[in-house]
C-alpha positions in Angstrom: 9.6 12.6 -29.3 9.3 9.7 -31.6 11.3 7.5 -28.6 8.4 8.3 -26.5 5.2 7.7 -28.6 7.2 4.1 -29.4 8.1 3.2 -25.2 4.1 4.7 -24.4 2.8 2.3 -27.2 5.2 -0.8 -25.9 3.9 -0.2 -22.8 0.4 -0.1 -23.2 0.4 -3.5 -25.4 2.8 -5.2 -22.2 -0.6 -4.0 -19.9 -3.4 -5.1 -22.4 -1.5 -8.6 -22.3 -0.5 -8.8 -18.9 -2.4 -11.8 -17.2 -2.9 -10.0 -14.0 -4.5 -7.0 -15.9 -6.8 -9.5 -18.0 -7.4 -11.3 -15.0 -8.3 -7.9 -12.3 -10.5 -7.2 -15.5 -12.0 -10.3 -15.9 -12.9 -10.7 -11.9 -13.7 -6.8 -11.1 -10.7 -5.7 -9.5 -9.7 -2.3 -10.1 -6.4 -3.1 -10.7 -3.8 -5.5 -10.9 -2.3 -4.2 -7.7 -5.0 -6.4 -5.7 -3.3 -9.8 -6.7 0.0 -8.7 -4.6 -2.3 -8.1 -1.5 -3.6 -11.3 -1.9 -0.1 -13.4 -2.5 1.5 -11.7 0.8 -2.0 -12.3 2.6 -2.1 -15.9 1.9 1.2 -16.2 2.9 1.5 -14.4 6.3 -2.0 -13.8 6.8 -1.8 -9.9 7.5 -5.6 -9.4 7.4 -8.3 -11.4 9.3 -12.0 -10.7 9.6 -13.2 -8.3 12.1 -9.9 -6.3 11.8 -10.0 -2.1 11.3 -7.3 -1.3 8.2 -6.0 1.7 6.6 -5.4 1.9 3.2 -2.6 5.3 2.4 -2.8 6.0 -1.2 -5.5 3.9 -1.8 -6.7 4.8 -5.6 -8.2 3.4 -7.8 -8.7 1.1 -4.8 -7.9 -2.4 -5.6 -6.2 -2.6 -2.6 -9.3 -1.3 -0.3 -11.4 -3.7 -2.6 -9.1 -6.7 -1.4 -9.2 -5.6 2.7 -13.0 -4.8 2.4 -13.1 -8.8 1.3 -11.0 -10.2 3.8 -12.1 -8.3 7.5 -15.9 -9.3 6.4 -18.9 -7.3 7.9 -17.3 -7.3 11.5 -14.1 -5.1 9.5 -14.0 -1.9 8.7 -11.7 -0.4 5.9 -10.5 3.2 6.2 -8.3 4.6 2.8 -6.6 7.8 1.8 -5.2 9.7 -1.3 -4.3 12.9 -2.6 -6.2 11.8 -5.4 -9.9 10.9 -6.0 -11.2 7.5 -5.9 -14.6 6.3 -6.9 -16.8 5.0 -4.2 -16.3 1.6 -2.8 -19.2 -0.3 -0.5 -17.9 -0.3 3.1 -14.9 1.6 2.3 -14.4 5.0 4.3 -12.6 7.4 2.1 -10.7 10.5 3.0 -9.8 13.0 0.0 -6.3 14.6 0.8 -2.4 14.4 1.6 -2.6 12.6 5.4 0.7 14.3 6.3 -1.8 17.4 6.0 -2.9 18.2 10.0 -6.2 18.6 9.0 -6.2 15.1 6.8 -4.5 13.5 9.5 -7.6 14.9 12.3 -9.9 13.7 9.9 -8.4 10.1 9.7 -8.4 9.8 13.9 -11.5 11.3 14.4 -12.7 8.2 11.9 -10.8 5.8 14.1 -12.5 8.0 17.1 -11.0 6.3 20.3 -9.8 2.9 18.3 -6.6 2.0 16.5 -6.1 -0.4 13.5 -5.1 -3.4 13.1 -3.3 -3.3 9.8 -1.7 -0.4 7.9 -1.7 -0.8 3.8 0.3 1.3 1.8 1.0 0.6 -2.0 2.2 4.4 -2.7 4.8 5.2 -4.8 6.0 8.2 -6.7 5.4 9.5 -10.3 8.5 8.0 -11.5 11.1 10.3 -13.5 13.2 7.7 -15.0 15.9 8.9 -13.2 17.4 6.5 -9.8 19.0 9.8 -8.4 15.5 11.7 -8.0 12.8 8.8 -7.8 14.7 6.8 -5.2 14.7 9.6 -2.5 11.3 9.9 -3.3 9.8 6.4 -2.9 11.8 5.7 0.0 10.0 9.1 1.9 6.7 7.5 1.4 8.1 4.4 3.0 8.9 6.8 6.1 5.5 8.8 5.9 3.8 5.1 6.1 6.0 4.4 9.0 5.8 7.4 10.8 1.8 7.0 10.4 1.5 2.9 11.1 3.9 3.8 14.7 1.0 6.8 15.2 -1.7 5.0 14.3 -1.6 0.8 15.1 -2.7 -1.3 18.3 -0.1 -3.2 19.7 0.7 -6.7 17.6 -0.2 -4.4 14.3 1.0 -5.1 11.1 2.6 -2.7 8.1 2.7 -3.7 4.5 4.1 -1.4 2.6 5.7 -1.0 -1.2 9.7 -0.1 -1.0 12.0 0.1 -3.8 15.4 -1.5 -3.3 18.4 1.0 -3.4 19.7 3.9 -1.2 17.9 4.7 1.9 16.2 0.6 2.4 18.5 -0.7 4.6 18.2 2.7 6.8 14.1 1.9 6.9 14.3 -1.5 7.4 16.9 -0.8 10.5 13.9 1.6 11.6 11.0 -1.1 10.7 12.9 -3.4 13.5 13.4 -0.7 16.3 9.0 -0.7 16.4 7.8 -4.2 15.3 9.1 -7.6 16.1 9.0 -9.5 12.8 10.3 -7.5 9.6 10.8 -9.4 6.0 9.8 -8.8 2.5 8.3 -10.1 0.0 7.8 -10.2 -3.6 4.7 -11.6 -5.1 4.3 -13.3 -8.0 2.2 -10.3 -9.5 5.2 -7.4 -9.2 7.0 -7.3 -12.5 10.1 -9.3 -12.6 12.0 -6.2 -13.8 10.8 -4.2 -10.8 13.0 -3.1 -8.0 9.9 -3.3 -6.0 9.3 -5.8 -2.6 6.5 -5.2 -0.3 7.7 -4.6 3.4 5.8 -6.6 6.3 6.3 -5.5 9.3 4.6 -7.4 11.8 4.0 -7.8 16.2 4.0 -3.3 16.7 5.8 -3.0 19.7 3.7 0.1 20.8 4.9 3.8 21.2 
């Protein structure tokens, strides 16, 4: 029990001294999360005013915050999670597990007869500690975000999506290539160095 309070307390000093904390803190961002959007933005320019994005497991909604910026008052910004989020101006949220029929209704009737242009998704599990159990895990968000980007994007749409390197990525990025054009990842400056985590860009949807 000791081992824990020690790791919890180690931790929290890291995130009071992490730069990209201070630095969400310092410009408004809800978290530090928005600086990785930003790095893969600038560098493949994912997100362009006037587009219509989704945002899956979109709280606190740093994310949403950074899309909402970059589509402008022609954009719209549509974001999702199974837990609450604070209101954001211009962002549409939907309360609820979008693999959920009736969550997944609510998000097209949103969309009404339009698609989007970009699909976001920064989800990842509650992480056990353990590679056997939280692998699996983060790589089935991966496919829910897939399954919903193929469902949901115009043609010439564009994933982004967190994925943890291990079992099952090669498998999704095989799948990421059968439906868009122009698959690679990334790692911005803002994921921890220690992280296993990359940020898939799948871009040019080849259409169902």
């Amino acid at each position: 029990m000791v081992k824990k309070r020690s790791s919890s307390r180690a931790w929290l000093k890291e995130h009071r001294e992490d730069l990209y904390v201070q630095r969400a803190v310092k410009e408004g961002y809800r978290s530090r999360a928005c600086y990785k959007l930003k790095e893969i933005n600038d560098r493949d320019r994912v997100i362009k005013p006037g587009m219509t994005v989704l945002d899956l497991g979109a709280a606190p909604g740093g994310w949403s915050q950074v899309a909402v910026e970059m589509v402008g008052t022609g954009g719209r910004v549509i974001a999702s999670d199974i837990l609450p989020m604070d209101s954001l101006a211009d962002v549409e949220f939907i309360l609820g597990d979008f693999t959920d029929e009736a969550v997944f209704e609510a998000l097209l009737a949103l969309l009404g007869e339009g698609r989007v242009d970009v699909v976001l998704s920064d989800m990842a599990p509650n992480m056990s500690g353990v590679s056997a159990v939280d692998q699996p895990r983060s790589m089935y968000l991966v496919e829910l975000a897939l399954d919903l980007a193929i469902q949901t994007l115009k043609d010439g749409g564009t994933l982004v999506s967190k994925v943890f390197q291990g079992e099952g990525f090669e498998a999704v990025m095989g799948t990421a290539r059968q439906h868009f054009n122009r698959v690679l990842t990334r790692k911005p400056e803002a994921s921890r160095p220690r992280s296993r985590e990359v940020y898939l860009v799948a871009s040019g949807f080849k259409g169902q």
